[in-house]
C-alpha distance (Angstrom), angle and dihedral (degrees) to the residues before:
residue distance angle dihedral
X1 . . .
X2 3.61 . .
X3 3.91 101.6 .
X4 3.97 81.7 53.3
X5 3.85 93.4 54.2
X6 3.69 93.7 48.6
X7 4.16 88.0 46.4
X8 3.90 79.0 53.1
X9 3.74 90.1 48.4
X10 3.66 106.0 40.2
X11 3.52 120.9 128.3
X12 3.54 109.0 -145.3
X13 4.12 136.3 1.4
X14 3.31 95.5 -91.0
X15 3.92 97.7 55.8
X16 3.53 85.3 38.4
X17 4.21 92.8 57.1
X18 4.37 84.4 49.3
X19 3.26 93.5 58.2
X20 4.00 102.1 40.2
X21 3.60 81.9 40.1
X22 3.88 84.2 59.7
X23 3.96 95.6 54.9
X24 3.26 87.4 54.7
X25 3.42 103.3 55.9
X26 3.94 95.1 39.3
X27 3.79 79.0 46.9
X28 4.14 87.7 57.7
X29 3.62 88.6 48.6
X30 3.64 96.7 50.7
X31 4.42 86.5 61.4
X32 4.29 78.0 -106.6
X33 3.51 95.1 126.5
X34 4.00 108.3 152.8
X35 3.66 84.4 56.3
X36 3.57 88.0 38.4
X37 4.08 89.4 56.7
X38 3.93 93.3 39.0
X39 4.02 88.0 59.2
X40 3.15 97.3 46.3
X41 3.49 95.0 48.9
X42 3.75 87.8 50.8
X43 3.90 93.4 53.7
X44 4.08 91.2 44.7
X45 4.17 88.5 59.0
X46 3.74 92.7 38.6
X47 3.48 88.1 63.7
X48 3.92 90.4 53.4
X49 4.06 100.5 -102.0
X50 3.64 118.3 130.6
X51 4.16 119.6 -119.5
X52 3.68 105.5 -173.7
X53 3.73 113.2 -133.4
X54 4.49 92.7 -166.0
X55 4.10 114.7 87.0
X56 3.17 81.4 -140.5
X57 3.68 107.8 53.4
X58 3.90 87.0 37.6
X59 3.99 90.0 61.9
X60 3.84 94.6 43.7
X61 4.21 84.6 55.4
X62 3.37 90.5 49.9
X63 3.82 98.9 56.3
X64 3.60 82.5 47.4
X65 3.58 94.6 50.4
X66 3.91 96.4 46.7
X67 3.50 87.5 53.3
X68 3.62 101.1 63.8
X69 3.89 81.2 46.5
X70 3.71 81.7 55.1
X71 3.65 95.1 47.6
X72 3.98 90.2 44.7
X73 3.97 90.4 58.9
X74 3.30 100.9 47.6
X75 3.94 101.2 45.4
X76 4.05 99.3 25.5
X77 3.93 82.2 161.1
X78 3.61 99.4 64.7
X79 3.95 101.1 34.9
X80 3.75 109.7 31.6
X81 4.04 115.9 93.8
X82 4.06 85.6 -9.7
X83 3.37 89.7 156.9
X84 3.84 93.3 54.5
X85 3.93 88.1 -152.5
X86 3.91 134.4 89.4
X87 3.61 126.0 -109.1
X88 3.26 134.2 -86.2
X89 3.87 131.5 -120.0
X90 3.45 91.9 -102.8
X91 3.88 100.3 44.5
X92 3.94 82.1 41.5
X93 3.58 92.0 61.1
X94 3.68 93.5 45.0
X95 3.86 95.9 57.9
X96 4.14 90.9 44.7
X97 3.72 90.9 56.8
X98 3.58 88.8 37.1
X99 3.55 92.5 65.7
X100 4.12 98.7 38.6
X101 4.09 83.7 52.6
X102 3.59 91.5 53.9
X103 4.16 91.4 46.3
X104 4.00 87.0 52.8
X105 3.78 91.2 44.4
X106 3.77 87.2 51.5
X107 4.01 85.6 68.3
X108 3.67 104.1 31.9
X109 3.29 123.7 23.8
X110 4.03 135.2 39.1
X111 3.99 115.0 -53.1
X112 4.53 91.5 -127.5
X113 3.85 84.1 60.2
X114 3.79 94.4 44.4
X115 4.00 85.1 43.5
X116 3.54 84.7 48.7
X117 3.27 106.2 56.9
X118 3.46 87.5 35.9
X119 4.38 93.7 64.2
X120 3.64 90.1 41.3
X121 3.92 88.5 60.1
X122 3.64 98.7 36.6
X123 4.50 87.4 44.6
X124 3.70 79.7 52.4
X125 3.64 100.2 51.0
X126 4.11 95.6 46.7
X127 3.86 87.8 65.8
X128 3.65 88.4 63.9
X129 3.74 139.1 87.0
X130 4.50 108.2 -122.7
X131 3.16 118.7 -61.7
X132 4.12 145.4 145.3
X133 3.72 88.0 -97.2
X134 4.33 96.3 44.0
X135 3.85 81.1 48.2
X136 3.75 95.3 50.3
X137 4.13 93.2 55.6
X138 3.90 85.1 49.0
X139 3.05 93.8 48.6
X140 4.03 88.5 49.6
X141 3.38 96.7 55.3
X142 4.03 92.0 71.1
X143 3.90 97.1 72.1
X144 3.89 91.0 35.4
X145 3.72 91.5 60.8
X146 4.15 91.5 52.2
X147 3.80 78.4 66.2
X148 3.90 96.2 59.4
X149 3.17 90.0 35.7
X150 4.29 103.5 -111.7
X151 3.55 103.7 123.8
X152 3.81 87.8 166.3
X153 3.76 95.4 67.4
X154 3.54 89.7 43.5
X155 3.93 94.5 52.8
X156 4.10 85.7 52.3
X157 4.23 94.3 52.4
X158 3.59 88.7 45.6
X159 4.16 84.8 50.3
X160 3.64 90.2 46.8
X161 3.90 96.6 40.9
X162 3.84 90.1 50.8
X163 3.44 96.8 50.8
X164 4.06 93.4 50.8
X165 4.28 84.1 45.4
X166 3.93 89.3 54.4
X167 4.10 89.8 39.8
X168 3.91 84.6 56.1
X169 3.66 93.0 47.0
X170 3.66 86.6 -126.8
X171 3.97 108.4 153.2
X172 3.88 95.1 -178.4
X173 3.48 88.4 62.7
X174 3.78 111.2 41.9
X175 4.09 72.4 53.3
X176 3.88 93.8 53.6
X177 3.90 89.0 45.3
X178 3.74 100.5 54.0
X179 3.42 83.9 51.7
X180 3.99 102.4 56.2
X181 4.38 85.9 35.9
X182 3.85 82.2 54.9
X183 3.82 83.2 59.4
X184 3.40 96.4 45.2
X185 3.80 91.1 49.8
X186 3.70 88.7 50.4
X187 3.85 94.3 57.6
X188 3.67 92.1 49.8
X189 3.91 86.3 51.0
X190 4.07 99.3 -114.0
X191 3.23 88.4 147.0
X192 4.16 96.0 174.5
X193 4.04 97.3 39.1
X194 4.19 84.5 52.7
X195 3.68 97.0 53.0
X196 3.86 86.1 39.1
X197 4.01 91.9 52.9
X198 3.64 86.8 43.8
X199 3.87 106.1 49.1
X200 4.29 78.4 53.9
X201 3.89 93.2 50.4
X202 3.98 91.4 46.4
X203 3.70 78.9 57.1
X204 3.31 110.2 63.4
X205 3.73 99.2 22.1
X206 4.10 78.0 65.1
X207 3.49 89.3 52.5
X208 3.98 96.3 52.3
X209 4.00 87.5 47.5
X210 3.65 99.1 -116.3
X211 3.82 107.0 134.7
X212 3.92 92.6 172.3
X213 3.72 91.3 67.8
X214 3.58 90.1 39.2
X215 3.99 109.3 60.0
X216 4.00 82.4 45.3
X217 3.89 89.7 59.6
X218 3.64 82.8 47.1
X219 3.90 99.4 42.8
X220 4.22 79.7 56.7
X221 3.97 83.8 55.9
């Protein structure tokens, strides 16, 4: 009730995405997650970013958007942190609810539109100088490349996004990456090095309070 009278009350677009954004991710948490997706979808277009509605449209963005990912592995040198700055509030917020729309696509709706909106985030991210959010889409690409299946590019974002999370200091998310490279570990059948990643991420993640993230570290145990 309170996230829908400070939608009601927002100012602008942008504070209105934040807090829609918000719904949906408390949405996510609370196992809603078609209203979780709808929300989030909502905050993603308030903020001016296209979300294609057409199967057909959505696969012909992907290709485009795996490209660029193509294009970003192949010539790292030319692409990543190009703009030598960091990002924004606004293109901040855009990668964050990037990456929560792509974790409620994951459960309910196809996997090229959750891989889509995954790329765009994680094209988005390599333009930018370290941060929580550039970390996040790293950190992202672990579970995304159990899908494929190439767990061994997925064991070397988590690597790289854990390294930038313990540059930053940032407990939560060394926590939420050994959770996702637990997951990545699991697909590649490491059975040992995932429960070991994930006995580490269940401790931190209980440090910084957040229980959610927690039991799913644990449920990878």
């Amino acid at each position: 009730v309170a996230l829908d009278e400070a939608a009601r009350l927002a100012d602008n677009e942008f504070d209105r995405a934040q807090v829609v954004g918000k719904q949906g991710e408390l949405a996510f948490k609370r196992g809603d997650m078609e209203t979780a997706t709808v929300k989030l979808e909502e905050s993603i277009r308030g903020l001016g970013a296209y979300v294609p509605r057409s199967g057909f449209v959505m696969f012909g963005m992907f290709v485009y958007e795996f490209l660029v990912q193509v294009a970003h592995t192949l010539v790292p040198g030319f692409f990543l942190e190009r703009k030598k700055r960091l990002p924004d509030a606004k293109e901040r917020l855009r990668m964050h609810l990037g990456s929560r729309y792509a974790q409620a696509c994951w459960f309910t709706r196809s996997k090229i539109r959750c891989m889509w909106t995954h790329f765009r985030s994680l094209n988005l991210a390599e333009e930018f100088l370290p941060c929580r959010e550039v970390a996040q889409a790293l950190s992202d690409h672990s579970p995304a490349m159990s899908l494929v299946p190439w767990p061994s590019r997925g064991i070397r974002y988590a690597e790289r996004s854990l390294q930038m999370r313990r540059d930053l200091k940032d407990t939560w998310g060394q926590g939420q990456t050994l959770h996702y490279y637990g997951i990545v570990l699991y697909a590649a059948g490491r059975f040992k090095e995932c429960i070991e990643k994930c006995r580490e991420a269940v401790r931190l993640l209980e440090q910084t309070g957040d229980h959610w993230e927690m039991n799913m570290a644990r449920y990878q145990i």
